[in-house]
TIMI-2910 file (N, C-alpha, C, CB; in pm, 1 decimal, decimal comma, always signed):
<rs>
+----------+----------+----------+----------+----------+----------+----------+----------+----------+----------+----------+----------+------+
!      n_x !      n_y !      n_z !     ca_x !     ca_y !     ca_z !      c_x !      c_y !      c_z !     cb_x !     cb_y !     cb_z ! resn !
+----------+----------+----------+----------+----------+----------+----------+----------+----------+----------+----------+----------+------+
!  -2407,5 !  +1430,6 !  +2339,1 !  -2297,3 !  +1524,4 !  +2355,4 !  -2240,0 !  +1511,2 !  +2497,4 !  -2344,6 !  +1670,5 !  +2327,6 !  Unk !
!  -2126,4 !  +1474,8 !  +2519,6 !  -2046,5 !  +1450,7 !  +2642,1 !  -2010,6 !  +1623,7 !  +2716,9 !  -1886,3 !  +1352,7 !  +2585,7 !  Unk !
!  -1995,9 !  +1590,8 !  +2785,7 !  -1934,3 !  +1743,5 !  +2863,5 !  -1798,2 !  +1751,6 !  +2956,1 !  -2051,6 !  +1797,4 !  +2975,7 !  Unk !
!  -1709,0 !  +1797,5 !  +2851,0 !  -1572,1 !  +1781,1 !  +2868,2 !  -1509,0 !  +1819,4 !  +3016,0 !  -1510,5 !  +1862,7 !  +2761,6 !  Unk !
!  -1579,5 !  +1929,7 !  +3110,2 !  -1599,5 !  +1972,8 !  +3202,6 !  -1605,7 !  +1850,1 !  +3295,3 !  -1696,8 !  +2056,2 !  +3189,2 !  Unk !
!  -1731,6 !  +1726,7 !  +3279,8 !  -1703,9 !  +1668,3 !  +3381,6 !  -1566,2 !  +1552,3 !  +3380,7 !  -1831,8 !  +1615,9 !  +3411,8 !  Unk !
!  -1512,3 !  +1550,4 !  +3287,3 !  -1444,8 !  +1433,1 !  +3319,6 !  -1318,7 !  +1505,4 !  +3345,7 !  -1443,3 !  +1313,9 !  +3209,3 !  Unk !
!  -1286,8 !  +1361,9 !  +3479,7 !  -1167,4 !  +1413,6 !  +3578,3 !  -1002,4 !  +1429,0 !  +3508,3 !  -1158,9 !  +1291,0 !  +3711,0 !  Unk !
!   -987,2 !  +1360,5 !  +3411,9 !   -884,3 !  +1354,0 !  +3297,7 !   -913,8 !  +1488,7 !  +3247,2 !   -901,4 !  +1227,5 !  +3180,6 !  Unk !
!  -1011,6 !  +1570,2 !  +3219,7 !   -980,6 !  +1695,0 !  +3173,9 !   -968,2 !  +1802,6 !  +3289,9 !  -1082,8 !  +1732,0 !  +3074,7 !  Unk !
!   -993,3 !  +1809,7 !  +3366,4 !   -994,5 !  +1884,9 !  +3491,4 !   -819,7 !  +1875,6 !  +3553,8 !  -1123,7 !  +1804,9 !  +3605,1 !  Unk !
!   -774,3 !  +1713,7 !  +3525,4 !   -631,9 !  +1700,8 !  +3579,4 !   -558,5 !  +1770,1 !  +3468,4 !   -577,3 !  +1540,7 !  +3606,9 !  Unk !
!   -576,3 !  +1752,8 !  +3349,5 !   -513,0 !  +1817,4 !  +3253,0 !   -456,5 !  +1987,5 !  +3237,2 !   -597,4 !  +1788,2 !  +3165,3 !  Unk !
!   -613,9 !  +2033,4 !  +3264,7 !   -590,9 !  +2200,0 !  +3252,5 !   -537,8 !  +2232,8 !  +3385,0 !   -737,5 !  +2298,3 !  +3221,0 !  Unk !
!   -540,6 !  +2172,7 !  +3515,2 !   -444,3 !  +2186,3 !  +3623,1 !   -276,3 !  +2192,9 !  +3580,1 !   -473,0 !  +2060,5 !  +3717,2 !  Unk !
!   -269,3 !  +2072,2 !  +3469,4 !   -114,7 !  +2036,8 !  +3410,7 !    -87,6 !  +2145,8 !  +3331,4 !    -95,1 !  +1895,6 !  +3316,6 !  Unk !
!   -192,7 !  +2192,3 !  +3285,7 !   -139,7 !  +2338,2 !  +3177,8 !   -100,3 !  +2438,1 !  +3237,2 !   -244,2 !  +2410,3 !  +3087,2 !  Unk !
!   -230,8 !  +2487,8 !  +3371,5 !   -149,6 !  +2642,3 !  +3429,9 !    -16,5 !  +2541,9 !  +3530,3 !   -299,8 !  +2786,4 !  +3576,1 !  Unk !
!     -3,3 !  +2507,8 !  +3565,6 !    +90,4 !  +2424,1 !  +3626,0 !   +258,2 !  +2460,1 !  +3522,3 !    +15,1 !  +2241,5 !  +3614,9 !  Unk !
!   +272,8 !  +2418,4 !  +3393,6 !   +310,5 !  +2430,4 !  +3270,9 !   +341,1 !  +2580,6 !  +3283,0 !   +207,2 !  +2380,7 !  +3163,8 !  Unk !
!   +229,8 !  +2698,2 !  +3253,6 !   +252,1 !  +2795,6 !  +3213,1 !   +345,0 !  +2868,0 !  +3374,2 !   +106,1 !  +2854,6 !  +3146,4 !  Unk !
!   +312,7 !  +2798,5 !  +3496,1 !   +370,7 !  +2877,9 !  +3572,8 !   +498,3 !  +2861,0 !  +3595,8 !   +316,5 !  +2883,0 !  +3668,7 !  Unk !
!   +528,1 !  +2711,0 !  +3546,0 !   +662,7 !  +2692,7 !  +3548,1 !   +761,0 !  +2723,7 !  +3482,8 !   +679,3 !  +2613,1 !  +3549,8 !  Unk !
!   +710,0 !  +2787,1 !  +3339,4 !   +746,6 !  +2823,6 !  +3196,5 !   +790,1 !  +2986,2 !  +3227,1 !   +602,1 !  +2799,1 !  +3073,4 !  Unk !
!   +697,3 !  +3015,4 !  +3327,8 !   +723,6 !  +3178,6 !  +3349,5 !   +881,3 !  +3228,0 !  +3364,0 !   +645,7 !  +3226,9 !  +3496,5 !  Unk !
!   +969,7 !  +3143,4 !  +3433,9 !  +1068,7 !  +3174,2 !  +3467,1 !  +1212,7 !  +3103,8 !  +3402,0 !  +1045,1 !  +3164,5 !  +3587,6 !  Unk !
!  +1131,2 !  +3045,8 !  +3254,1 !  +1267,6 !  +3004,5 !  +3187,4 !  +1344,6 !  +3119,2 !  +3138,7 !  +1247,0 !  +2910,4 !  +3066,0 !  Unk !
!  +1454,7 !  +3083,6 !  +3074,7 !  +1524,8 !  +3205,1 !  +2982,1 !  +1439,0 !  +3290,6 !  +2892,7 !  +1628,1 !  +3145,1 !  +2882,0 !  Unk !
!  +1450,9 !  +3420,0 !  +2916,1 !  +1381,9 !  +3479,1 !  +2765,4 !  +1390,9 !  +3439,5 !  +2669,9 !  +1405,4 !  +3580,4 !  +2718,7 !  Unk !
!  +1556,2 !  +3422,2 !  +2625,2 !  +1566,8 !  +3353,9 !  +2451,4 !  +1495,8 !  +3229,7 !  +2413,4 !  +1721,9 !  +3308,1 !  +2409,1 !  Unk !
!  +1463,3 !  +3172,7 !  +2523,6 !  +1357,4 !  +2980,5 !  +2500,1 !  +1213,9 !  +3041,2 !  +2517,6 !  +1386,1 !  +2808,1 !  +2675,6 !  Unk !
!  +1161,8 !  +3189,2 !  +2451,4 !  +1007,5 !  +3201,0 !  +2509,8 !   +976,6 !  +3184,7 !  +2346,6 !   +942,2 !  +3373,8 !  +2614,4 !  Unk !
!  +1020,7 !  +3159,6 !  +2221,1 !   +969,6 !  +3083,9 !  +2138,8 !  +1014,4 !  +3008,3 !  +2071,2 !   +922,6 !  +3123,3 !  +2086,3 !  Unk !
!  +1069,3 !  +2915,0 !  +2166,9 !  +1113,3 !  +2796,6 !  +2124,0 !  +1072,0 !  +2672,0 !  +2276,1 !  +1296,8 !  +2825,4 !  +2077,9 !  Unk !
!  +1137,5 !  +2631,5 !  +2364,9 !  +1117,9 !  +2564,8 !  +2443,9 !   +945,0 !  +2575,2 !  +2523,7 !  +1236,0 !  +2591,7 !  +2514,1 !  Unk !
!  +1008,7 !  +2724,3 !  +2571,3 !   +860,3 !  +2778,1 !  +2688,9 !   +771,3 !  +2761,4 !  +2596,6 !   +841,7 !  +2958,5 !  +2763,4 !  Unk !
!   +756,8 !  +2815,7 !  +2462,4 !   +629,8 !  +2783,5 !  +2359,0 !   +565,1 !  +2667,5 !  +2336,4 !   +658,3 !  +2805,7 !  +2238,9 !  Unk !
!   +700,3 !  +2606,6 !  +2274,5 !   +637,2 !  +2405,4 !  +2237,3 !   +604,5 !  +2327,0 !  +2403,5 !   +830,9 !  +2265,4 !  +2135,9 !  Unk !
!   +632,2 !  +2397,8 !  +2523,0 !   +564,4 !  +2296,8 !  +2648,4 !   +394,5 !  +2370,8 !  +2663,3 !   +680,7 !  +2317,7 !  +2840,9 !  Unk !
!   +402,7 !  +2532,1 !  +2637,1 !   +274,8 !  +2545,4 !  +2655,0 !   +237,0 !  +2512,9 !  +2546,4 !   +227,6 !  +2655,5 !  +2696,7 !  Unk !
!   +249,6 !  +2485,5 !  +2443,9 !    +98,0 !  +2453,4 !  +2323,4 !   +122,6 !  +2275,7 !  +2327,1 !   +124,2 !  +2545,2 !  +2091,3 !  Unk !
!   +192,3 !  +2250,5 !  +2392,4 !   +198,4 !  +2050,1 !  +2404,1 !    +62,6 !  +2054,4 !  +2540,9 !   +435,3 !  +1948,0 !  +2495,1 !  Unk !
!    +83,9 !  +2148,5 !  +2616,6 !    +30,3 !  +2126,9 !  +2750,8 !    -93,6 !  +2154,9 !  +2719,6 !    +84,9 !  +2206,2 !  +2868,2 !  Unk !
!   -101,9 !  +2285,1 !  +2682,1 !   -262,8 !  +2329,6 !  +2659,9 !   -362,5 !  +2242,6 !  +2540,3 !   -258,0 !  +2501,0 !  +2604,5 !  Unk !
!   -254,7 !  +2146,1 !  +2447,5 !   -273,6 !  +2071,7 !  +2363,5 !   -348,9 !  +1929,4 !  +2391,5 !   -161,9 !  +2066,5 !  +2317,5 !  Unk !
!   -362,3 !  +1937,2 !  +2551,7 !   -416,4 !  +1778,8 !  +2592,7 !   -528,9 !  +1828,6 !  +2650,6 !   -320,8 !  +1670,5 !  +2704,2 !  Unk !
!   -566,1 !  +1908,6 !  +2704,6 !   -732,9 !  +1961,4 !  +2718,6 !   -786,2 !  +2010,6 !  +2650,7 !   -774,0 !  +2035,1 !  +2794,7 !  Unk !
!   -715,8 !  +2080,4 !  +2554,0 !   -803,2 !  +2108,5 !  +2419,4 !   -882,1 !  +1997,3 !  +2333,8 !   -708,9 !  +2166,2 !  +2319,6 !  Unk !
!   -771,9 !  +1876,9 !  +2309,8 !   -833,3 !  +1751,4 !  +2248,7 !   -894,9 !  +1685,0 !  +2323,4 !   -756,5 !  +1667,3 !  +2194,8 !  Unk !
!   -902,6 !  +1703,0 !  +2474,7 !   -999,5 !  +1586,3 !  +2514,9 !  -1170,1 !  +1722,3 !  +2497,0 !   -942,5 !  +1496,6 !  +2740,3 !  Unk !
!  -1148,2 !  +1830,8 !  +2522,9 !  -1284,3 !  +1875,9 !  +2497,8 !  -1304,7 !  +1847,7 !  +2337,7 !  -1304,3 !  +2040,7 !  +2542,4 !  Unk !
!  -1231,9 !  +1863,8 !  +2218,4 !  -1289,8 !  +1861,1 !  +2088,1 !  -1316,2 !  +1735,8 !  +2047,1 !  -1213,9 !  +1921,0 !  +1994,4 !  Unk !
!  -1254,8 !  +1609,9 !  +2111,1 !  -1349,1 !  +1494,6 !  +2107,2 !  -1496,8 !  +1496,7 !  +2169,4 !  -1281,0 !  +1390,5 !  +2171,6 !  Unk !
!  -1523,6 !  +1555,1 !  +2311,8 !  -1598,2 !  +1516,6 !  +2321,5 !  -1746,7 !  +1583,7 !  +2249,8 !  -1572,5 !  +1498,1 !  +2428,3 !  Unk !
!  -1700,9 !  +1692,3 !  +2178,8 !  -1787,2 !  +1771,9 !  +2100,1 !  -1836,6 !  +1673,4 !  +1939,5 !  -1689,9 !  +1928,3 !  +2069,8 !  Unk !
!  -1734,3 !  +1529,2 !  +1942,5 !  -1817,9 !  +1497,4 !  +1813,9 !  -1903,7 !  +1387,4 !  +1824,7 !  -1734,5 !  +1469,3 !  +1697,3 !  Unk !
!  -1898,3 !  +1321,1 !  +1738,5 !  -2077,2 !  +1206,0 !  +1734,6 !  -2026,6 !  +1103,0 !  +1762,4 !  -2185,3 !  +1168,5 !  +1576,1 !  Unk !
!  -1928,9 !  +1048,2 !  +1744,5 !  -1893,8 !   +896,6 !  +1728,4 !  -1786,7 !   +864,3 !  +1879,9 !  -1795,0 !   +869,1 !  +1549,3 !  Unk !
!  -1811,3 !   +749,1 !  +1911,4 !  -1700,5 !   +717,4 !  +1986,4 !  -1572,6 !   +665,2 !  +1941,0 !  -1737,8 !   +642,4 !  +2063,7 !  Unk !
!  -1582,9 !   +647,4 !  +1783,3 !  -1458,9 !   +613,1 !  +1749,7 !  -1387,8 !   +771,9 !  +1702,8 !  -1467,4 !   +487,8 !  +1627,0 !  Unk !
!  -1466,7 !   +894,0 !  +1686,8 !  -1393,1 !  +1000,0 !  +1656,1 !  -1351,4 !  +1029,9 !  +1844,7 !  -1495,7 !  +1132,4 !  +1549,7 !  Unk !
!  -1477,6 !  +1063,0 !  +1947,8 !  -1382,7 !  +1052,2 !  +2045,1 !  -1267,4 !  +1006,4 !  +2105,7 !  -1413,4 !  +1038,9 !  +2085,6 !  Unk !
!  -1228,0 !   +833,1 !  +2066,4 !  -1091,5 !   +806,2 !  +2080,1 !  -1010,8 !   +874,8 !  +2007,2 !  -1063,5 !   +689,4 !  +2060,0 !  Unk !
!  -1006,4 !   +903,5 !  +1868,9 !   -927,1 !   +969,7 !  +1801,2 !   -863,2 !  +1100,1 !  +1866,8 !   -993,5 !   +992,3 !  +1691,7 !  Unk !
!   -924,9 !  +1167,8 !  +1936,2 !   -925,5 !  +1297,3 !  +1995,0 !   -815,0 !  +1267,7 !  +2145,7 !  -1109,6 !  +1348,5 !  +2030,2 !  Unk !
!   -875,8 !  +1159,2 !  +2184,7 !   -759,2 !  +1125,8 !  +2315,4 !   -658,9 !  +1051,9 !  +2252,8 !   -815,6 !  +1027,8 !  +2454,3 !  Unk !
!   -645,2 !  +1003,8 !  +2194,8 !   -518,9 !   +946,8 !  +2131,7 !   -432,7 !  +1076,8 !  +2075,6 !   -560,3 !   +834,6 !  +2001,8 !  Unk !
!   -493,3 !  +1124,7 !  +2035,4 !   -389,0 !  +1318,0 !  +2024,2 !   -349,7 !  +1326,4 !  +2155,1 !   -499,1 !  +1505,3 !  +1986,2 !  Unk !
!   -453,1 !  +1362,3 !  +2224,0 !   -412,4 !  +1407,2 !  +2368,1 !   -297,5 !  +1355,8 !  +2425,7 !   -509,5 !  +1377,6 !  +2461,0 !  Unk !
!   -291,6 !  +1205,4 !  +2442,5 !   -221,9 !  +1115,3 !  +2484,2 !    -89,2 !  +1142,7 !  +2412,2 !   -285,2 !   +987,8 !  +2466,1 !  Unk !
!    -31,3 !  +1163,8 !  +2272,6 !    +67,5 !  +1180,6 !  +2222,9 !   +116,4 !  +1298,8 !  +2262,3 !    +59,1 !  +1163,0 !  +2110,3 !  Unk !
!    +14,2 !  +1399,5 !  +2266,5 !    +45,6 !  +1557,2 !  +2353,8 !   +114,7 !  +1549,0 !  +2474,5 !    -89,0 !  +1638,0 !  +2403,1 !  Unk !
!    +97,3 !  +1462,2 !  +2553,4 !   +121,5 !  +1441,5 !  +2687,1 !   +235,3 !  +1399,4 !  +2677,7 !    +39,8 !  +1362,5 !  +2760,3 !  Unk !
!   +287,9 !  +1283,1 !  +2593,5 !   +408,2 !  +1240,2 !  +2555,0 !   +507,8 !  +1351,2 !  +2518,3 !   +388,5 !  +1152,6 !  +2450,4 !  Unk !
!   +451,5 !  +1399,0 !  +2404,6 !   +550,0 !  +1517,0 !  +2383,8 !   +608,5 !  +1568,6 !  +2507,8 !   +482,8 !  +1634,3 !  +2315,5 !  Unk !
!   +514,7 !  +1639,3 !  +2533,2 !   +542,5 !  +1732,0 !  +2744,0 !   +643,2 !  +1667,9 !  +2795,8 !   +397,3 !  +1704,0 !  +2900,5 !  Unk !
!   +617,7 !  +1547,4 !  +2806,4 !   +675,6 !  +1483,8 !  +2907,1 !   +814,9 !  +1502,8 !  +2846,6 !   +621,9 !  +1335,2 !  +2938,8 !  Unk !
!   +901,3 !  +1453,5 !  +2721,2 !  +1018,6 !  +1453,9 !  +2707,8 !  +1055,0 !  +1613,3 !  +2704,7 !  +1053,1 !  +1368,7 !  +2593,0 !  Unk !
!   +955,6 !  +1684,2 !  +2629,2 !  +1008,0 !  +1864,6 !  +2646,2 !  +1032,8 !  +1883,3 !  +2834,3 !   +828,5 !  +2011,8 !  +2574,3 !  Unk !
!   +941,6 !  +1791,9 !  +2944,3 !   +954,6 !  +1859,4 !  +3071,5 !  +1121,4 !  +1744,6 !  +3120,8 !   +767,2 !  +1839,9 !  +3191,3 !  Unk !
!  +1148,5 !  +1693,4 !  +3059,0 !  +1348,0 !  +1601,1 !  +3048,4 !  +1402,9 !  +1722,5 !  +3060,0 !  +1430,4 !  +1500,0 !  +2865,4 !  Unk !
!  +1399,2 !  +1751,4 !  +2891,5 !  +1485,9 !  +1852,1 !  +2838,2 !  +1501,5 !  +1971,7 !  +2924,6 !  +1438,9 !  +1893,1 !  +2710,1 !  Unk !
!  +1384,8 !  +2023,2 !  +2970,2 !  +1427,7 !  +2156,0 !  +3055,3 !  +1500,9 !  +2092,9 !  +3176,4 !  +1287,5 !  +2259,5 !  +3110,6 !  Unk !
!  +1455,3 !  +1975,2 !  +3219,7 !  +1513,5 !  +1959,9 !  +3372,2 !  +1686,1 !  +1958,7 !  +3306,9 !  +1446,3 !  +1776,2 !  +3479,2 !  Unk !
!  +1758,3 !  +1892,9 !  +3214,7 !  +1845,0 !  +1874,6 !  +3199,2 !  +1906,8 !  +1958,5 !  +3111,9 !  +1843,9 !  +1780,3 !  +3188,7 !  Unk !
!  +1855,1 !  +2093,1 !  +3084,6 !  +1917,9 !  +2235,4 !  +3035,8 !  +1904,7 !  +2344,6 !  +3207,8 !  +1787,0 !  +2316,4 !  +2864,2 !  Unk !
!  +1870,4 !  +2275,2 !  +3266,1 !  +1863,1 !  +2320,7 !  +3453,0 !  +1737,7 !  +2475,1 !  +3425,2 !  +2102,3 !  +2400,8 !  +3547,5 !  Unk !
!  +1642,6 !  +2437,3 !  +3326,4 !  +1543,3 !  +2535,6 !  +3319,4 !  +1464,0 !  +2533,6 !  +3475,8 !  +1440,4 !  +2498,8 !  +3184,4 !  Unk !
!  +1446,6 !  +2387,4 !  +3529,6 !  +1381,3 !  +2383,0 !  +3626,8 !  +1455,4 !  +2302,0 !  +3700,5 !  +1260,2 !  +2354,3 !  +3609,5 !  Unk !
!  +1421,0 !  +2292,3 !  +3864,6 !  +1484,4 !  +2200,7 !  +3943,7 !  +1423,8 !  +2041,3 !  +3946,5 !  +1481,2 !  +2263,8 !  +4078,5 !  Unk !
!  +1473,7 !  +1980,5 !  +4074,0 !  +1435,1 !  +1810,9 !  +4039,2 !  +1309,1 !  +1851,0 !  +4142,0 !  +1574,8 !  +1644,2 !  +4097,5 !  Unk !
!  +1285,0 !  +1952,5 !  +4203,0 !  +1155,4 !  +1926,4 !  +4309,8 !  +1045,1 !  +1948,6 !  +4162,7 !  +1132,8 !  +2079,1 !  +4483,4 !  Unk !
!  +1099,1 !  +2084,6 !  +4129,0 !   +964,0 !  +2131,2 !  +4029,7 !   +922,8 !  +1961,3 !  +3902,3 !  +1042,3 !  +2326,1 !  +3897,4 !  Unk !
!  +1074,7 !  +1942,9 !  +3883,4 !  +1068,3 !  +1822,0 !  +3744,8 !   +960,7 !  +1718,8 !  +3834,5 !  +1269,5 !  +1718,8 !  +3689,6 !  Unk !
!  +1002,5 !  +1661,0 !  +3936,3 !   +973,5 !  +1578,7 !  +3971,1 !   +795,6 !  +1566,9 !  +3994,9 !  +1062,1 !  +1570,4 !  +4061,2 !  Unk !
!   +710,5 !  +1698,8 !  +4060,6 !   +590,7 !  +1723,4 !  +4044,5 !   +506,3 !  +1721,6 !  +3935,1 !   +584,1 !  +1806,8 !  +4081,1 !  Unk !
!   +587,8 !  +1818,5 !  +3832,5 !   +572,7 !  +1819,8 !  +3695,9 !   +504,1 !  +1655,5 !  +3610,8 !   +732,6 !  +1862,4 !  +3649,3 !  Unk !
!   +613,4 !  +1577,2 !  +3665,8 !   +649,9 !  +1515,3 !  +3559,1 !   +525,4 !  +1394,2 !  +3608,5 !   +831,1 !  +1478,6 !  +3542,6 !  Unk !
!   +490,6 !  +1371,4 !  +3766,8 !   +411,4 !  +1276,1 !  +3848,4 !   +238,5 !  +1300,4 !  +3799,5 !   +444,2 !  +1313,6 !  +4028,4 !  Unk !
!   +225,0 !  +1444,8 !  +3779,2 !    +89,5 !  +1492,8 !  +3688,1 !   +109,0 !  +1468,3 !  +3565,3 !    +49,3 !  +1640,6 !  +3688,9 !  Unk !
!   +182,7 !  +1478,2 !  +3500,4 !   +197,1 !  +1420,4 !  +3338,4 !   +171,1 !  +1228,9 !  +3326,2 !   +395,9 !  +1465,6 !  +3277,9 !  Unk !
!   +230,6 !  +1155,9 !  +3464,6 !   +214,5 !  +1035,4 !  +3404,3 !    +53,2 !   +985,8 !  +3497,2 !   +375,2 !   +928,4 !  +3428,5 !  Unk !
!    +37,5 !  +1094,7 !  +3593,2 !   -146,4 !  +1060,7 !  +3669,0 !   -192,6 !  +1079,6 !  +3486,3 !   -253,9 !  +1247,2 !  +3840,2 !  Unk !
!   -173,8 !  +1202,8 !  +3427,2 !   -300,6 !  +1256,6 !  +3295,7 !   -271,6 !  +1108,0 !  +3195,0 !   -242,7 !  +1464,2 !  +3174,7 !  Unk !
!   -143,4 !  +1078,6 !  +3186,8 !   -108,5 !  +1013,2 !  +3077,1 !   -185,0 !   +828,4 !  +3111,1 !    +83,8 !  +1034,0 !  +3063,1 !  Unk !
!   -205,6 !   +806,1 !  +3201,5 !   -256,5 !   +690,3 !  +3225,2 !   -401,8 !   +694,9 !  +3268,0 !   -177,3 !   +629,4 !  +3315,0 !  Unk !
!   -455,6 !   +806,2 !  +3338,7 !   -637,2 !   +833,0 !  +3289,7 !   -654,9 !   +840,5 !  +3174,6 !   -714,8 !   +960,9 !  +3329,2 !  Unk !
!   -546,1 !   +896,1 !  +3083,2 !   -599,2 !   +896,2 !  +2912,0 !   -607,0 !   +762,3 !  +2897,5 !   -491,5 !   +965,4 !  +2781,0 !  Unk !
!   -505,3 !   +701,9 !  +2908,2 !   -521,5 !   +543,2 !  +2878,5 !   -614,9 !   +470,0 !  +2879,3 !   -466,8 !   +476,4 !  +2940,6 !  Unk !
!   -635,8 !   +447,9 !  +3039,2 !   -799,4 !   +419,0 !  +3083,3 !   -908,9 !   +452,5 !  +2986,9 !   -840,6 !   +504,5 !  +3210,9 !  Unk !
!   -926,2 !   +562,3 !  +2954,7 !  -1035,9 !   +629,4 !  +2896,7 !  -1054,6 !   +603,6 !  +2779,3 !  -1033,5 !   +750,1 !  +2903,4 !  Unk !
!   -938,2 !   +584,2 !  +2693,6 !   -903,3 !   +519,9 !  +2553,4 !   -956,7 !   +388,0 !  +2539,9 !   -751,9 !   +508,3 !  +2528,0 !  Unk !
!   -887,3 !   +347,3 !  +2626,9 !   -942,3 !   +173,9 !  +2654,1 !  -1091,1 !   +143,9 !  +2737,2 !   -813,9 !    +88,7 !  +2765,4 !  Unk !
!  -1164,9 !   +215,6 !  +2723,2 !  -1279,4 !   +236,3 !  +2808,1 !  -1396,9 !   +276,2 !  +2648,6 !  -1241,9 !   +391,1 !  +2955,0 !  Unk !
!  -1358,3 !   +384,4 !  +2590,3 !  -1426,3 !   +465,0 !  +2519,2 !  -1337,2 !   +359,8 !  +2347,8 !  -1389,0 !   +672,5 !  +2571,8 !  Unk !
!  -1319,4 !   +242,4 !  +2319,5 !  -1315,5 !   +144,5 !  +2217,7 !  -1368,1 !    +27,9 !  +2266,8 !  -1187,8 !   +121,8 !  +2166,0 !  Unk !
!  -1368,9 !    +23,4 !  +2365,6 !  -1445,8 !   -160,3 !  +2445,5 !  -1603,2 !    -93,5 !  +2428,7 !  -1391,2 !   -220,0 !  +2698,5 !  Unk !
!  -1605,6 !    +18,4 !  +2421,2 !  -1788,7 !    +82,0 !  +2388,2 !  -1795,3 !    +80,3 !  +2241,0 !  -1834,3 !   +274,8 !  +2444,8 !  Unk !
!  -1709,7 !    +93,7 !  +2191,1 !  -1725,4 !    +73,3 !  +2060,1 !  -1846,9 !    -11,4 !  +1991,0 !  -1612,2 !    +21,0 !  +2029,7 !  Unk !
+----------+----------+----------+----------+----------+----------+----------+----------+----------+----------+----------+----------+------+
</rs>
């Protein structure tokens, strides 16, 4: 049984979520279930799957679990476009935002490609 806690891809992740939720705080009301919703459950959606992989038996179900993650992250990333270019957020916030989405999105990678060469 792995422990989702230590790995640094999940630790950068749930940083990317409250990160997410604090930035989300100050969109429009009318986008709090629609936009602000689908970035927090995309966001909170990539540390969730890297802990419920590491809760199962196989390393081929663990990739399965970051390969969600990894598409999660994807999602984010074009939902964190869209707000920059509906002016939900500025280019300082986009730009931070968006530099932790592609650090998480390429430790997933790594880890993907790390956790099938064990295969």
């Amino acid at each position: 049984m792995r422990n989702f806690r230590k790995l640094s891809v999940w630790e950068k992740s749930h940083t990317l979520t409250l990160n997410i939720y604090k930035s989300t705080s100050s969109f429009p009301k009318e986008e709090l279930y629609g936009l602000t919703s689908q970035m927090r459950r995309a966001a909170s959606s990539i540390p969730s799957n890297i802990a419920e992989g590491c809760g199962r038996n196989t390393q081929a179900q663990f990739a399965r679990f970051l390969n969600i993650a990894f598409g999660s992250a994807s999602e984010l990333e074009y939902q964190l476009i869209l707000s920059k270019d509906l002016s939900f957020i500025n280019n300082e916030a986009f730009s931070e935002l968006f530099e932790k989405i592609t650090e998480v999105k390429r430790m997933l990678y790594s880890l993907i490609q790390k956790v099938q060469t064990d295969n």
